[in-house]
N, C-alpha and C positions, 0 to 999 in steps of 0.2 A: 504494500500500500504506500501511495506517494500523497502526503498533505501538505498543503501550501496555504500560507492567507495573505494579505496586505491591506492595509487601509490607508487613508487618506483623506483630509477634509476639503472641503469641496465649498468652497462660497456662493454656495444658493441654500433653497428651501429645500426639504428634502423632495415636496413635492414634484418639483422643477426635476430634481434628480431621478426620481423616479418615473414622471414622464419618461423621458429620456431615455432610461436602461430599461426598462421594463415594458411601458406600452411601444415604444418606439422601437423597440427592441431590431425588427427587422428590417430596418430602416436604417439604425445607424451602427449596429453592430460589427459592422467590415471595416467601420473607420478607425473604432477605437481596439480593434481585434485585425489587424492586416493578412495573419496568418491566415486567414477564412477565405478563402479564393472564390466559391459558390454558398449563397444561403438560399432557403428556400422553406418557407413557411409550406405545409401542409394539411395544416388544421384554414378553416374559413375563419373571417371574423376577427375581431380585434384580440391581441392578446391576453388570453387567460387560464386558470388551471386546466391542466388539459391540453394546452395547444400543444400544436407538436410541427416539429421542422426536422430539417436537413443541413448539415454545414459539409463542405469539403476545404482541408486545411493543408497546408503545405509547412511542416515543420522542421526546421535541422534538413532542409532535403526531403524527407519525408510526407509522399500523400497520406492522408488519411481520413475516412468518412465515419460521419454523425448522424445517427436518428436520433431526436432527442425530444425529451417533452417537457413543460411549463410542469416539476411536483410541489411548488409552493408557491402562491400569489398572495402576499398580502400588502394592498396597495401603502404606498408611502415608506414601508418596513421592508421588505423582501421581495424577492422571487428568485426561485432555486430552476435549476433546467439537471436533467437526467439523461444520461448517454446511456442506453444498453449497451449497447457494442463498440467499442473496447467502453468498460465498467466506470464511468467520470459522473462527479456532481459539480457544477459552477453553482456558486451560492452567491448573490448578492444583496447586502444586509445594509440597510440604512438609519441612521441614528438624527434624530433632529436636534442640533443647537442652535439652538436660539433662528437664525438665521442661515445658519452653515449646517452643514451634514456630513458626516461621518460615513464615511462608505466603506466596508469591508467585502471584500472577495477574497470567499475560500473556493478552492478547489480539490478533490479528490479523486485520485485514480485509486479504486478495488481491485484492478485483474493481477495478475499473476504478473511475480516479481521476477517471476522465471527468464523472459526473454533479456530483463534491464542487463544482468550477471554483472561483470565489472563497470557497466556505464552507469548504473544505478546514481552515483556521487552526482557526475553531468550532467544527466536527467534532469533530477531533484532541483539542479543549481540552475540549471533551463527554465525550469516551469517557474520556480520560486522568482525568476528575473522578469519571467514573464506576467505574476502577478501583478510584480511592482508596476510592471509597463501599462497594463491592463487600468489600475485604478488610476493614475496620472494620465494618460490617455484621455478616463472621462471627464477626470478634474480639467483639463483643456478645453475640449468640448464643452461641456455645458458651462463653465463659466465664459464660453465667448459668446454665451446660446441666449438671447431672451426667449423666455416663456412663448412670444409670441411667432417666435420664429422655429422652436422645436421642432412640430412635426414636419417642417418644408425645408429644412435644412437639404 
């Protein structure tokens, strides 16, 4: 098992923030995630528990595809996405202060440690880099974002 997290605060509402990562999720997902070379929603309809999509990712070199689904929506607070195949949770967790927001992205891969053998360290130190990139990424984003301009970005 490979765990990662990273947080970062973020100079909006969390509201704003959560627009953004969660409803708008298929929309701005490639910007602040580049690794994602194809997304594609599957489920109809606006983002919600349930929905379910598609990424294809180019990692290290590496293709690699996504079925995944919306396992936690709770607006403003969260929403969790679940990979079956290869075994991944993206968790993104939202804190309101005052004005700012606290955003944490965890990540978790479950499948077998088997294939990592001696890359296991690089791995670990890949993803863990790629958290950090992941939360600054949105901290960019949406503080250059007014509310009004989110979903047309």
């Amino acid at each position: 098992m490979i765990r990662t997290h990273a947080s970062i605060i973020i100079m909006k509402p969390a509201n704003s923030v959560f627009e953004y990562v969660a409803d708008g999720f298929f929309q701005h997902y490639q910007r602040w995630c580049p690794e994602v070379i194809h997304l594609q929603a599957i489920s109809s309809g606006p983002v919600k528990l349930g929905t379910r999509g598609r990424q294809i990712r180019m990692d290290m070199g590496f293709r690699s595809e996504c079925d995944f689904r919306v396992t936690s929506y709770e607006p403003v607070r969260r929403i969790d996405f679940q990979c079956v195949s290869p075994p991944m949770l993206s968790s993104y967790r939202l804190d309101q202060l005052g004005e700012r927001t606290r955003l944490t992205f965890l990540f978790v891969y479950s499948g077998s440690d088997f294939f990592l053998g001696p890359l296991r360290s690089k791995v670990q130190q890949t993803i863990q880099h790629g958290a950090y990139q992941i939360v600054s990424n949105i901290k960019i984003l949406v503080e250059a974002t007014d509310r009004s301009s989110i979903c047309s970005v």
